[in-house]
Each structure stands twice: as C-alpha cells, then as structure tokens.
C-alpha positions, -999 to 999 in steps of 0.1 A, spaced: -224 390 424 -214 355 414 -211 351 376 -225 319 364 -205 305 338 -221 284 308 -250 307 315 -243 337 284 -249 340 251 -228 368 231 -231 394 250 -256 387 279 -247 371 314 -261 355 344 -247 364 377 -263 351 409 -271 381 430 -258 381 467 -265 401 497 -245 429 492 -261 433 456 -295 445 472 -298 479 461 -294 459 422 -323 440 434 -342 470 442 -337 486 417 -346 453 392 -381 443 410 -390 477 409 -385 483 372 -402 451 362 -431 459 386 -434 493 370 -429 481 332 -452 448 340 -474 458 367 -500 432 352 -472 402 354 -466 399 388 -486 397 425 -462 425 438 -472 461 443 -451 489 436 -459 509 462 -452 488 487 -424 472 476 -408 504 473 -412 515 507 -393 481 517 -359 484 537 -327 474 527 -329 446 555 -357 433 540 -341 434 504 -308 411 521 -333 390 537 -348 381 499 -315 372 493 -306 353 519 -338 331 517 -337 327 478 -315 322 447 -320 358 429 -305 360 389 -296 390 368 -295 387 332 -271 418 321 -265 424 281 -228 441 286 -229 461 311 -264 473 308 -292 450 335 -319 435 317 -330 405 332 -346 389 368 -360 356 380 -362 340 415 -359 304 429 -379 299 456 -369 271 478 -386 278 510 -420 268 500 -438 239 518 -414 210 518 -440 187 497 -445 216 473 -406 216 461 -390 246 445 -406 273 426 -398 296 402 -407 334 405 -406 369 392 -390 361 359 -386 392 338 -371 401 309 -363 443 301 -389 445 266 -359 457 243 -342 419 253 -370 398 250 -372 372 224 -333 372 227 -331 344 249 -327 363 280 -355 343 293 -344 307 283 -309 318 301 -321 326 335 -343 296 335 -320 277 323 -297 286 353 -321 284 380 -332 249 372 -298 239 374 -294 252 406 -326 233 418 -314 204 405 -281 210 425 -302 213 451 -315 175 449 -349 192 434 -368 167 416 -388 192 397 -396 230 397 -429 244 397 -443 278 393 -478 300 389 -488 316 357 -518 341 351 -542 322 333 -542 351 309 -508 353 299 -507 336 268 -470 346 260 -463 333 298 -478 302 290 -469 295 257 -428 302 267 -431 279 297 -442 254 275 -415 253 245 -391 252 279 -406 217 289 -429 225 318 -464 209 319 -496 221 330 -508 206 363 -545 213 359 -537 232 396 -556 268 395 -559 294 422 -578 325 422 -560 354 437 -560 387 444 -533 408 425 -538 445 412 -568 452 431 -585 426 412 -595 382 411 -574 367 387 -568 329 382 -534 316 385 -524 279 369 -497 258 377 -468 245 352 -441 218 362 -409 205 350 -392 175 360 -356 181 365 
C-alpha cells in the first residue's frame, strides 16, 4: 500500500493499493458488490470464485484506491487506463462503505485518481453511470464532469439497463 499524501481529511486516507494488497482488494469489491449489487456491472458470484492471480493482475493493469477512516476500510475506486487509446482513462467501481458517505470519502478518491490521470498526460477522464442513479449522477456533476449525451444499453443483474457517459477535462 502506497499512502497518498494531500489525499485525507481528519481521519480518512487514500492509499494506492499494490499487488501484494490483493486479498484487501478482494475483500473491498466484494463488499461493495454485496452492499451495492445494483451499482456496479460486476457479479458476486463470480467475482468471488476469482483467483488471487487474477486479483494481482487488476492491479497490475490499473490504479486501485482505498479510502480507510483510521484503521477501519471504507472506501474503493479504479482508474482504468487500458481502455481503447482514443477513449482515454476511465474511472470505475467507485464506492463508498454507507456509514462514510456524504463525508467526502468520495470527493477524496476521485480527487486522487484524477490526479494520477493527469500525471499520466490524461487530458480528461471519463466514466459510465446508470442512467438511474440519480445520486451517481448528481455527485459526478458537483465534481465538474459533464454529460456526453453518449448512452449504452447493457446487460447487468440479469437485466437491460442504460448506461450514460460523464467527462471531465483535467
């Protein structure tokens, strides 16, 4: 675990999870898939039957951040640089544990990962939101990012929803 310095508030820090820290990456995607099953495209069950090489692989290929609030882990979200090269970066799989949201968790670990994109010589970061998700939506928003007018349909929880796009220049 790297700790990312300027990125905590009180109590809560953001480290930058490395391969070794897999099992702590398990164990976070897995809670926030069970807690926010409607959030996300992953599936429990199969994520849980996943391998601790494919768990350092996720690593390895993406910038993974843990929000923790003391020692306790409450917080997740992925940078995904290996998308097409003319779709830029992405972020993923932010979530927040429900006792810390509304705390700033969530403005911290996107915070850091947009600095780290624009380390990287990102010109913008991008992500997918279920159309739905109001509260999704609405946060993205008050954190700068713009709606494309990009939607998708796709399948997630057995079911069609409609994903739109938001983007932020960096």
């Amino acid at each position: 675990m790297q700790d990312l310095e300027g990125f905590s508030r009180a109590r809560t820090s953001i480290f930058r999870l490395v391969a070794d820290d897999w099992q702590t990456l398990k164990d976070l995607r897995l809670q926030a898939l069970t807690e926010s099953s409607e959030s996300f495209l992953g599936d429990l069950l199969a994520e849980q039957d996943y391998d601790e090489k494919h768990w350092r692989q996720e690593l390895s290929r993406n910038v993974w951040l843990m929000a923790t609030f003391d020692t306790r882990k409450i917080g997740l979200a992925k940078l995904n640089h290996n998308v097409q090269p003319d779709d830029g970066m992405h972020l993923e799989a932010l979530w927040v544990a429900p006792d810390n949201r509304r705390q700033k968790v969530g403005k911290l670990l996107v915070s850091a990962l947009e600095n780290i994109a624009a380390a990287m010589d990102a010109p913008q970061l991008k992500l997918w939101v279920f159309a739905e998700n109001d509260l999704a939506r609405e946060f993205y928003l008050q954190m700068g990012y713009m709606e494309t007018l990009r939607k998708q349909p796709i399948k997630a929880n057995g079911r069609i929803r409609l994903e739109e796009e938001y983007q932020k220049q960096l």
